[in-house]
Backbone as CSV, one residue per row, in Angstrom:
resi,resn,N_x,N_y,N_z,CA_x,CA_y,CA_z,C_x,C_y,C_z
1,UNK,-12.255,-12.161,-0.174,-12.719,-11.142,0.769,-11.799,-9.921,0.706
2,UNK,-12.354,-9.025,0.751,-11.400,-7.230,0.534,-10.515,-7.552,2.068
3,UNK,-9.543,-7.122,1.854,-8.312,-6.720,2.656,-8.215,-5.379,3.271
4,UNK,-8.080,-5.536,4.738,-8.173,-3.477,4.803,-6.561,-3.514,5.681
5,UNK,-6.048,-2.554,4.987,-4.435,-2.129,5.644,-4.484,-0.949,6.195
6,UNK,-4.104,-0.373,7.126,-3.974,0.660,7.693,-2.846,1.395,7.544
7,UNK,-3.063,2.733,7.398,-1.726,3.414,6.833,-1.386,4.199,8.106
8,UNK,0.002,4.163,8.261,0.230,4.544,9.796,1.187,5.707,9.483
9,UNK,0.853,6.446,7.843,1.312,7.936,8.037,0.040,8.448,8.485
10,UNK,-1.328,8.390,8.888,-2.484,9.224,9.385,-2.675,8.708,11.062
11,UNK,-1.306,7.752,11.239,-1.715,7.291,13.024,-1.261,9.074,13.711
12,UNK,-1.433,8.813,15.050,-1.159,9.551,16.148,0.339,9.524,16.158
13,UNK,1.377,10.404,15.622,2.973,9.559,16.106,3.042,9.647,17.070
14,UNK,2.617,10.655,17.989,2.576,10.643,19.774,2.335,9.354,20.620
15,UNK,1.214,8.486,19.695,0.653,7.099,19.937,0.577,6.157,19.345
16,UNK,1.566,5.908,18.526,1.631,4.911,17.837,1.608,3.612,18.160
17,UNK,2.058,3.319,19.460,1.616,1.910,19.723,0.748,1.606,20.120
18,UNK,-0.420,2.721,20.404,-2.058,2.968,20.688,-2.483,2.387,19.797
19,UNK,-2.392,3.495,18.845,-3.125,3.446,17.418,-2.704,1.960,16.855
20,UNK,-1.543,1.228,17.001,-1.154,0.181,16.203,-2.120,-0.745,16.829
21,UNK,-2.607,-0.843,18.254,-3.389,-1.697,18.931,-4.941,-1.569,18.411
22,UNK,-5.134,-0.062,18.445,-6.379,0.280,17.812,-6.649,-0.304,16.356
23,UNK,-5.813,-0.473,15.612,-6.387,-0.860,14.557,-6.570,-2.501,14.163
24,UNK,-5.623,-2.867,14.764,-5.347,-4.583,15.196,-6.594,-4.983,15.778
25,UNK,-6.818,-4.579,16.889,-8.532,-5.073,17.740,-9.366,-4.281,17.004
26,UNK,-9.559,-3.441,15.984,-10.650,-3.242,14.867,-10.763,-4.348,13.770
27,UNK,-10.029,-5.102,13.687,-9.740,-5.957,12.584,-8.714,-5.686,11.312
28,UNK,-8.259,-4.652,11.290,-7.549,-4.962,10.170,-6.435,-5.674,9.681
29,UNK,-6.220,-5.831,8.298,-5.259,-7.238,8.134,-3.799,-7.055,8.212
30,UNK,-3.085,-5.611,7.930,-2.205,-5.749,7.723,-1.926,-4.157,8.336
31,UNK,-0.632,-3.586,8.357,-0.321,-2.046,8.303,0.412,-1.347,7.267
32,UNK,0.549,-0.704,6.775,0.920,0.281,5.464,1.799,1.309,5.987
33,UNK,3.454,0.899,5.598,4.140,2.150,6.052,4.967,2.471,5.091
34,UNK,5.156,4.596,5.189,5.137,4.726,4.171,6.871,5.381,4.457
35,UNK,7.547,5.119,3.593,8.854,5.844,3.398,9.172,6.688,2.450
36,UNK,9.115,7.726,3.237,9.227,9.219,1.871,11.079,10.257,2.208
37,UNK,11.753,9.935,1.076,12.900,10.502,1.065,12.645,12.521,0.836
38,UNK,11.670,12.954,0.663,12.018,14.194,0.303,12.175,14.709,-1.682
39,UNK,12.921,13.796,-2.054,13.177,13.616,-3.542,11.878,13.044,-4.477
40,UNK,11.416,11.855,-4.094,10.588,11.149,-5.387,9.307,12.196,-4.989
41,UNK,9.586,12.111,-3.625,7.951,12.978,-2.885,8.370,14.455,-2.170
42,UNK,7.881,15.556,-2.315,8.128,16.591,-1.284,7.620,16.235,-0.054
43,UNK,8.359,15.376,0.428,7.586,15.260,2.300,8.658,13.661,2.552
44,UNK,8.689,14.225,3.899,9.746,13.343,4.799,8.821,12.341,5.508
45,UNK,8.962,11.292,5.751,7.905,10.296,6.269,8.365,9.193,6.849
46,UNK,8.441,8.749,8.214,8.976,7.638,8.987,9.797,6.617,8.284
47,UNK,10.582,6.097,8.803,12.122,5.456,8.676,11.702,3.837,8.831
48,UNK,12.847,2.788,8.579,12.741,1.811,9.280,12.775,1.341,10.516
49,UNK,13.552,2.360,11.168,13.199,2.586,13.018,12.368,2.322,13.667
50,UNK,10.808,2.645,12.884,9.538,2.820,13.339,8.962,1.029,13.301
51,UNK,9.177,0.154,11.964,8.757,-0.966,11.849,9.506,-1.547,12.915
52,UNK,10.986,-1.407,13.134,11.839,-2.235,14.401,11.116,-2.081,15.516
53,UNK,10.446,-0.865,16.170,10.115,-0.177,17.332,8.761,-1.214,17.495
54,UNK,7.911,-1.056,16.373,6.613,-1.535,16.390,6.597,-3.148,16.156
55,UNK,6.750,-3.744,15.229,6.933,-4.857,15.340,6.931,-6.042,16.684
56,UNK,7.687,-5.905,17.783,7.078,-6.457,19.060,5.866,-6.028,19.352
57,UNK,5.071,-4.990,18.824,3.395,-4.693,19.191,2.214,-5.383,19.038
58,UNK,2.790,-5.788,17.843,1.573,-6.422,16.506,1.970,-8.603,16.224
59,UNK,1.314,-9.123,16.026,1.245,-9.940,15.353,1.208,-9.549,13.721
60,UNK,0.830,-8.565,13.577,0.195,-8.587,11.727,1.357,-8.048,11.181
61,UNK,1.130,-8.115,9.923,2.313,-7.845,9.070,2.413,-6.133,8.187
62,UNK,3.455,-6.232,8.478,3.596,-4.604,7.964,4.036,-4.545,6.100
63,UNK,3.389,-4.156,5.197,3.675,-2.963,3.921,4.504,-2.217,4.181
64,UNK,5.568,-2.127,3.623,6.337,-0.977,3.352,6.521,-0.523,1.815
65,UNK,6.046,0.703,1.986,6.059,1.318,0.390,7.491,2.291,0.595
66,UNK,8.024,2.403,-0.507,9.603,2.460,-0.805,9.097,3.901,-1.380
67,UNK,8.359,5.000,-1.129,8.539,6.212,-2.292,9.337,6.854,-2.440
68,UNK,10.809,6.201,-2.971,11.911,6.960,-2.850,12.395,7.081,-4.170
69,UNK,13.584,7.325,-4.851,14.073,7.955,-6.085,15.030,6.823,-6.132
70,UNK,15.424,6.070,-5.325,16.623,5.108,-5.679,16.494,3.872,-4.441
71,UNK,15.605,3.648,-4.787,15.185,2.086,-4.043,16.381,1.312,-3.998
72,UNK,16.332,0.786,-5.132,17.992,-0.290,-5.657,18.950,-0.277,-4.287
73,UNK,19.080,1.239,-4.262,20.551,1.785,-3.781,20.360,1.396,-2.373
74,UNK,18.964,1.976,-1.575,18.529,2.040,-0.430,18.531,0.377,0.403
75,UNK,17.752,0.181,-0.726,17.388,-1.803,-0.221,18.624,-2.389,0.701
76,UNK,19.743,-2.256,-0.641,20.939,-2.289,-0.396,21.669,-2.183,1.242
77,UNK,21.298,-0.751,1.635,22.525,-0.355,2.942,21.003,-0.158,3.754
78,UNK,20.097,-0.376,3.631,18.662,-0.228,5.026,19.406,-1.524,5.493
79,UNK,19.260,-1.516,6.947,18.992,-3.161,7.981,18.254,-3.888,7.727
80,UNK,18.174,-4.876,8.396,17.321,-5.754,8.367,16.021,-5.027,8.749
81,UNK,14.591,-4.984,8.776,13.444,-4.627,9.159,12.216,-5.420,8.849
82,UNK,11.154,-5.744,9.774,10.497,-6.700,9.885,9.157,-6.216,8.434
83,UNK,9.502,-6.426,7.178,8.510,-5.716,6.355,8.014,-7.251,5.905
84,UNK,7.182,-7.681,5.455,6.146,-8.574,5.401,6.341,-8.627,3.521
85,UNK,5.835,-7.398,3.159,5.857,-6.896,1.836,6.681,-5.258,1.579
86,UNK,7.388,-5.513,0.108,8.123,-4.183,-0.498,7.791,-3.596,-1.275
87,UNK,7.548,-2.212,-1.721,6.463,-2.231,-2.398,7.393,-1.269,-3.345
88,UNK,7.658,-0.906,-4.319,8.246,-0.009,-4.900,7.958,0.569,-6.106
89,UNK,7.749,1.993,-6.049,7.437,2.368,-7.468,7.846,2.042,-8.845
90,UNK,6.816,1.857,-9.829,7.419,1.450,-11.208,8.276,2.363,-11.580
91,UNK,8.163,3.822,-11.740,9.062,4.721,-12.303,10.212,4.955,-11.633
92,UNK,10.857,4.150,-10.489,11.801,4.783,-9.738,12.750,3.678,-9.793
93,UNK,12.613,1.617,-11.119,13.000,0.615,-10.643,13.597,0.969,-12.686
94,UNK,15.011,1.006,-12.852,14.918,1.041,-13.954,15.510,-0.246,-14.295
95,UNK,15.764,-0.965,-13.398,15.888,-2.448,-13.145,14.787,-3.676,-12.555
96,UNK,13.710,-3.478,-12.963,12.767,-4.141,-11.951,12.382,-4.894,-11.233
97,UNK,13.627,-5.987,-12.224,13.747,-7.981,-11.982,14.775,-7.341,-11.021
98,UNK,15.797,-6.937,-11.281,16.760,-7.013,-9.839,16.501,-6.485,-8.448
99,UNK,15.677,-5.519,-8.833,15.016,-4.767,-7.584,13.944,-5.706,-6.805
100,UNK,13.027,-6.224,-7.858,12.665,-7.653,-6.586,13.101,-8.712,-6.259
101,UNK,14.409,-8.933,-6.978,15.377,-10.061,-6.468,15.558,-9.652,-5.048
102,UNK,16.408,-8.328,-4.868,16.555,-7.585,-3.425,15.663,-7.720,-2.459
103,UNK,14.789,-7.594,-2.626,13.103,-7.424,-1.923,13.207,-8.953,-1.347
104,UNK,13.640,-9.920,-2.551,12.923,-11.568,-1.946,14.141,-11.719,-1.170
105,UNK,15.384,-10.851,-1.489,16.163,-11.940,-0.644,16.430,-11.620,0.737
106,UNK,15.392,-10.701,0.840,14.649,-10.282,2.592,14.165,-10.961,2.872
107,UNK,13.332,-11.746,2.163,12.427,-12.765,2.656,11.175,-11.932,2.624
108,UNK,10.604,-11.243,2.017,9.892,-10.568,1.788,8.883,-10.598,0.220
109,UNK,7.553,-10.004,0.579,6.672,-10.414,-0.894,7.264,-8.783,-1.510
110,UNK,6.913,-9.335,-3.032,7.140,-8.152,-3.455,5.485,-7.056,-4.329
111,UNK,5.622,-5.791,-3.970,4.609,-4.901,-4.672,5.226,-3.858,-5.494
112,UNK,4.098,-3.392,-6.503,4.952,-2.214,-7.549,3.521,-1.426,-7.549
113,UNK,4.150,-0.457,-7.342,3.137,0.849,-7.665,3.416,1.463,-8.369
114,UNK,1.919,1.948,-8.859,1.664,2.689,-9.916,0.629,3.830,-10.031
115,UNK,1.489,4.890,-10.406,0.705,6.329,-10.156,-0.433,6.099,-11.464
116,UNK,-1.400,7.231,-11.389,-2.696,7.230,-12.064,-2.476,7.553,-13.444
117,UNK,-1.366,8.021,-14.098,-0.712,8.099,-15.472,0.182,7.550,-16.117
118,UNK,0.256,6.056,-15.370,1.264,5.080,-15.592,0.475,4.337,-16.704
119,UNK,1.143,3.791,-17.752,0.433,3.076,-19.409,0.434,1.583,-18.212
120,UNK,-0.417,0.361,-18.896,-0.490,-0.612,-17.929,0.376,-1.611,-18.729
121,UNK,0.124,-1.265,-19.896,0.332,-2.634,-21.019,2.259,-2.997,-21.193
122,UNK,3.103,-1.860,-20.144,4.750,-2.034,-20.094,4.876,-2.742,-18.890
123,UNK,3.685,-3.050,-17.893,3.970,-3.826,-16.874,3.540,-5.066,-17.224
124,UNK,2.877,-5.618,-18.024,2.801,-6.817,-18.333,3.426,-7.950,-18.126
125,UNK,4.837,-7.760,-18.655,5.717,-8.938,-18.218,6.401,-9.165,-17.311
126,UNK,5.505,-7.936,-16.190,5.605,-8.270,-14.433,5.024,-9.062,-13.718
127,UNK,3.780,-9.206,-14.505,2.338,-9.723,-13.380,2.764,-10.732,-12.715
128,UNK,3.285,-11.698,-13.405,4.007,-12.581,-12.489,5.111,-12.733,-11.586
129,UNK,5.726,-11.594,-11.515,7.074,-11.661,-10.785,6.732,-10.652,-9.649
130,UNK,5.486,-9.905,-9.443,4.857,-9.437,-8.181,3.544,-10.164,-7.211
131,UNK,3.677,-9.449,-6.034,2.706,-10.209,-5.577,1.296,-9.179,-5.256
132,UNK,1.244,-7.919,-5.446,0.644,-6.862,-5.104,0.766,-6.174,-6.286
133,UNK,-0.355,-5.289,-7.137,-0.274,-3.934,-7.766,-0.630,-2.569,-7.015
134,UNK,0.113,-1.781,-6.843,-0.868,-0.615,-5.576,-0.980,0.509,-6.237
135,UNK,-1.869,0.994,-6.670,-2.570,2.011,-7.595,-2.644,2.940,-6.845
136,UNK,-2.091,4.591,-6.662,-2.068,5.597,-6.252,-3.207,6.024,-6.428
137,UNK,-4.173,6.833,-5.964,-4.973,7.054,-5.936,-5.403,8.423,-6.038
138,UNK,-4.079,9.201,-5.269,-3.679,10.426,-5.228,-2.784,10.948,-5.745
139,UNK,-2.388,12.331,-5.711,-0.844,12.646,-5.808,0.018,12.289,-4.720
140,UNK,1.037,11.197,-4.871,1.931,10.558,-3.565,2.649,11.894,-2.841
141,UNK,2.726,11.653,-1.732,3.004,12.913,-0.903,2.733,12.895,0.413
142,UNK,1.663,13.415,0.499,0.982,13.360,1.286,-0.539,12.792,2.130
143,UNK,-0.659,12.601,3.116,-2.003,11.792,3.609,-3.251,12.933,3.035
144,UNK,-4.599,12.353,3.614,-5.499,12.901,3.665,-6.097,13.566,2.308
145,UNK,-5.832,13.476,1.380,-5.893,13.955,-0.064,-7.588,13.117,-0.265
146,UNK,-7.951,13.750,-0.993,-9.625,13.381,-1.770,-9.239,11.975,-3.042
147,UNK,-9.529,11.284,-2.968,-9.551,10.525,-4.313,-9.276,10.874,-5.340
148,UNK,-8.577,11.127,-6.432,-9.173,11.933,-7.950,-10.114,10.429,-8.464
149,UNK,-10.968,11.148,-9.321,-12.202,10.558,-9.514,-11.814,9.596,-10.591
150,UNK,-10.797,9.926,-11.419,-10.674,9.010,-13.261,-10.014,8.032,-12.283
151,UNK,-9.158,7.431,-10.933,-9.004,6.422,-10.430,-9.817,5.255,-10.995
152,UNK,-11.189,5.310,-10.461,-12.073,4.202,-11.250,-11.634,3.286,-12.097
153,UNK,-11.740,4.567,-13.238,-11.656,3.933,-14.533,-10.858,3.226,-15.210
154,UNK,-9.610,3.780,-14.597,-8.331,3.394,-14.238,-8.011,1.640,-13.865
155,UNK,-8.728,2.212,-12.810,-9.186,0.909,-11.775,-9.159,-0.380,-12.575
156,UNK,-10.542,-0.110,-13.259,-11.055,-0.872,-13.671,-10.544,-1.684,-15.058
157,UNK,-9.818,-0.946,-15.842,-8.730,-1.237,-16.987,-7.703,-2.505,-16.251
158,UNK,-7.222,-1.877,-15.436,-5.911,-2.623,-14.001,-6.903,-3.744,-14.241
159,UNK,-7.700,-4.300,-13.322,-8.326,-5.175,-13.382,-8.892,-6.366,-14.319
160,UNK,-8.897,-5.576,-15.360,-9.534,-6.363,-16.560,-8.059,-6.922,-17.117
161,UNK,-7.251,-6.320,-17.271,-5.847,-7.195,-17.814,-5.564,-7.892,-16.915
162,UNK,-5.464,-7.689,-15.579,-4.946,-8.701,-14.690,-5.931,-10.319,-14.393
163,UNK,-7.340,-9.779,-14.755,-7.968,-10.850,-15.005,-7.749,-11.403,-16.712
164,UNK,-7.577,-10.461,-17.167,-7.136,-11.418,-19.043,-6.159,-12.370,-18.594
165,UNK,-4.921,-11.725,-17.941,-3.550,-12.606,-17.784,-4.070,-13.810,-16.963
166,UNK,-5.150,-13.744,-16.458,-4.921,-14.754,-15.195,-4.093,-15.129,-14.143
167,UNK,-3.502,-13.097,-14.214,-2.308,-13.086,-12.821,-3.024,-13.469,-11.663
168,UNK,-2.428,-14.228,-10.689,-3.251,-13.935,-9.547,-2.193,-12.858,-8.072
169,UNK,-2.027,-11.544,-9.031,-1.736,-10.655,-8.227,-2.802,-10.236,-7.971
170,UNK,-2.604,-9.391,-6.542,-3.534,-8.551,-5.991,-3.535,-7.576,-6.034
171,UNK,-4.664,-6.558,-6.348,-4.961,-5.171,-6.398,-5.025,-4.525,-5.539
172,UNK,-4.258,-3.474,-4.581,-4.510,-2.253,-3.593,-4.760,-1.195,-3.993
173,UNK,-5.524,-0.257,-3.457,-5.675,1.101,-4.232,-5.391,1.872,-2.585
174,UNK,-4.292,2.757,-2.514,-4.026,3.746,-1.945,-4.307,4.963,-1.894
175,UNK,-4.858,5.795,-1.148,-4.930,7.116,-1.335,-6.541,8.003,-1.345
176,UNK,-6.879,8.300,-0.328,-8.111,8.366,-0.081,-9.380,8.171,-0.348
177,UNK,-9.176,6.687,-0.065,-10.228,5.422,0.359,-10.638,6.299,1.413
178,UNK,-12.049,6.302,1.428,-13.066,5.950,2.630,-14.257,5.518,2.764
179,UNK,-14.695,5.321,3.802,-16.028,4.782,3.877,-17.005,4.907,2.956
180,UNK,-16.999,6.169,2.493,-18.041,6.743,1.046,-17.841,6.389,0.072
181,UNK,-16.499,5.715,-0.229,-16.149,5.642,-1.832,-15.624,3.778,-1.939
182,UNK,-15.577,3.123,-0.870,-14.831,2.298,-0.951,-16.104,1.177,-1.725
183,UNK,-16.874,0.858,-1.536,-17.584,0.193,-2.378,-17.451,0.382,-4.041
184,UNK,-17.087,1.977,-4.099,-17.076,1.932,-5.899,-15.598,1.269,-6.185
185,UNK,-14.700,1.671,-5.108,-12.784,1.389,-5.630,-13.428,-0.162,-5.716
186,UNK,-14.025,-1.123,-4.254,-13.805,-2.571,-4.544,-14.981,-3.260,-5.904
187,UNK,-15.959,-2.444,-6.015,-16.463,-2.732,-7.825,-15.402,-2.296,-8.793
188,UNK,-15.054,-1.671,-8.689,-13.716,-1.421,-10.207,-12.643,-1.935,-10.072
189,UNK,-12.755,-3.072,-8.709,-11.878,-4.393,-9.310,-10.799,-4.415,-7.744
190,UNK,-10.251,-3.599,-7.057,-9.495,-3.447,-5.939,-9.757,-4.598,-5.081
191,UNK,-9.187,-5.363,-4.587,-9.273,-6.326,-3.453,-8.344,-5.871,-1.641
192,UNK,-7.839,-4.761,-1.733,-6.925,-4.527,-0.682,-7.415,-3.060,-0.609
193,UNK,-7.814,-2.545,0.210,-8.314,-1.192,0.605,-7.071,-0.521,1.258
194,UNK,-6.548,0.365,1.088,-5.280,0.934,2.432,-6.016,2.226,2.446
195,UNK,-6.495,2.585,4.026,-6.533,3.718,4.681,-5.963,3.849,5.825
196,UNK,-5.955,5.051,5.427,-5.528,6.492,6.794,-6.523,6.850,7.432
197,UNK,-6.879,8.233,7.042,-7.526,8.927,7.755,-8.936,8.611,7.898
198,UNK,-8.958,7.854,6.919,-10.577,7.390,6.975,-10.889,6.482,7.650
199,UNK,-9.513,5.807,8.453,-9.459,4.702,9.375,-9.242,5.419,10.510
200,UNK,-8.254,5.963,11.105,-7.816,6.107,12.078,-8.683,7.759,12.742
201,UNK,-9.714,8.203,11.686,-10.058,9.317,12.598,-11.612,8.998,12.231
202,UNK,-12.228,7.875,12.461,-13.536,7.235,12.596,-13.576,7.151,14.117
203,UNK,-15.127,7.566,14.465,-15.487,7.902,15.651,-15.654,5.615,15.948
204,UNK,-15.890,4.988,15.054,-16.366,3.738,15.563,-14.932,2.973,14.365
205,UNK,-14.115,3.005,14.442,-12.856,1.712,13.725,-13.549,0.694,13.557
206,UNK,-13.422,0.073,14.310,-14.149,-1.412,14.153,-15.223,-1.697,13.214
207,UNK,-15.910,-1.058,12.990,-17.492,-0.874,12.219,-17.377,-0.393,10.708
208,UNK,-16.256,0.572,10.570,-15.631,1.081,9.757,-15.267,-0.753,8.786
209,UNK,-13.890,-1.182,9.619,-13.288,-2.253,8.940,-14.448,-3.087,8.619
210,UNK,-15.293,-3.763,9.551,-16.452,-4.497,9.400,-17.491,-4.226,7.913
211,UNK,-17.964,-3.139,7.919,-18.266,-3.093,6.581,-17.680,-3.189,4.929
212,UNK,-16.283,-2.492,5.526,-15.568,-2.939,3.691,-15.020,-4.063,4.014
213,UNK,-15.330,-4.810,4.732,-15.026,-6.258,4.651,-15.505,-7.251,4.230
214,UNK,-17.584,-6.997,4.743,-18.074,-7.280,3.883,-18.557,-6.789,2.645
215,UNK,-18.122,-6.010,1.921,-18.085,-5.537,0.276,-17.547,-6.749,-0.174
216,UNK,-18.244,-7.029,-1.741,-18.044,-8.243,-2.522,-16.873,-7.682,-3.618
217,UNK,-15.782,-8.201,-3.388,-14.592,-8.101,-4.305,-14.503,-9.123,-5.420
């Protein structure tokens, strides 16, 4: 069954423990938070502060995507924080096995993302040592961005090796998913939907999650 995560750089920050409720009693499975240093990404984007703060809110489990320039370093001196899953870019891990050593010995699953011009066939002798692939969808940065369209195809390549290998990692595709398009991302192979804005500024949430839920992955 498709997975829907909510990305809580498109919540209300005024209301965040609204919005964290709002999306929880809509159904969704998990939350998506995003950490942006300024460096890997031009844009500054909520801390681990925010998962400590929130965490007594929710039962569900929080994503944290790492879009930073020196993960390794960060993993390292961040606190403890209640992240579920770590998600960290391929181009930013020039160590990759040690960087999810770090990740597990949080007690934490591990994810690797990968922007839309990343070759697939050098991650190979990852599939097994992750538990998530999260396919950018956009230019990382910023929320609210349109899909680029060669995603698909993209998509769908991702998919077909990960079914050759018989990894049983899971596919997320990030980056403006919505209601209009999400049936083509979960045919070209995606099993984990993460939205924003297409979640959190729907006149009906609930109905929203309800349908890409039932989409056949």
């Amino acid at each position: 069954m498709v997975q829907v995560s909510a990305s809580l750089l498109a919540a209300n920050f005024a209301q965040m423990e609204r919005d964290v409720q709002r999306a929880q009693d809509a159904g969704v499975d998990s939350f998506h938070v995003d950490f942006m240093d300024g460096h890997y990404v031009p844009n500054l984007a909520l801390a681990p502060s925010l998962l400590e703060a929130l965490a007594p809110t929710t039962e569900l489990p929080f994503q944290v995507h790492l879009e930073l320039s020196n993960p390794n370093e960060l993993l390292d001196t961040f606190g403890s924080f209640p992240a579920d899953m770590i998600i960290v870019q391929w181009d930013t891990c020039p160590d990759p096995l040690a960087c999810f050593e770090r990740i597990r010995s949080r007690h934490a699953r591990v994810g690797l993302g990968l922007l839309a011009s990343t070759p697939v066939e050098p991650i190979l002798p990852l599939l097994n040592q992750v538990d998530m692939l999260l396919l950018l969808g956009v230019d990382p940065g910023f929320g609210g961005q349109a899909m680029h369209e060669e995603i698909l195809s993209w998509l769908a390549q991702v998919r077909s090796i990960v079914d050759r290998e018989s990894a049983t990692v899971t596919i997320a595709v990030d980056g403006g998913v919505k209601a209009s398009n999400a049936a083509k991302v979960v045919a070209a192979g995606a099993n984990v939907l993460i939205m924003g804005s297409g979640l959190f500024d729907a006149t009906d949430m609930k109905e929203i999650v309800r349908t890409l839920k039932d989409l056949k992955s």
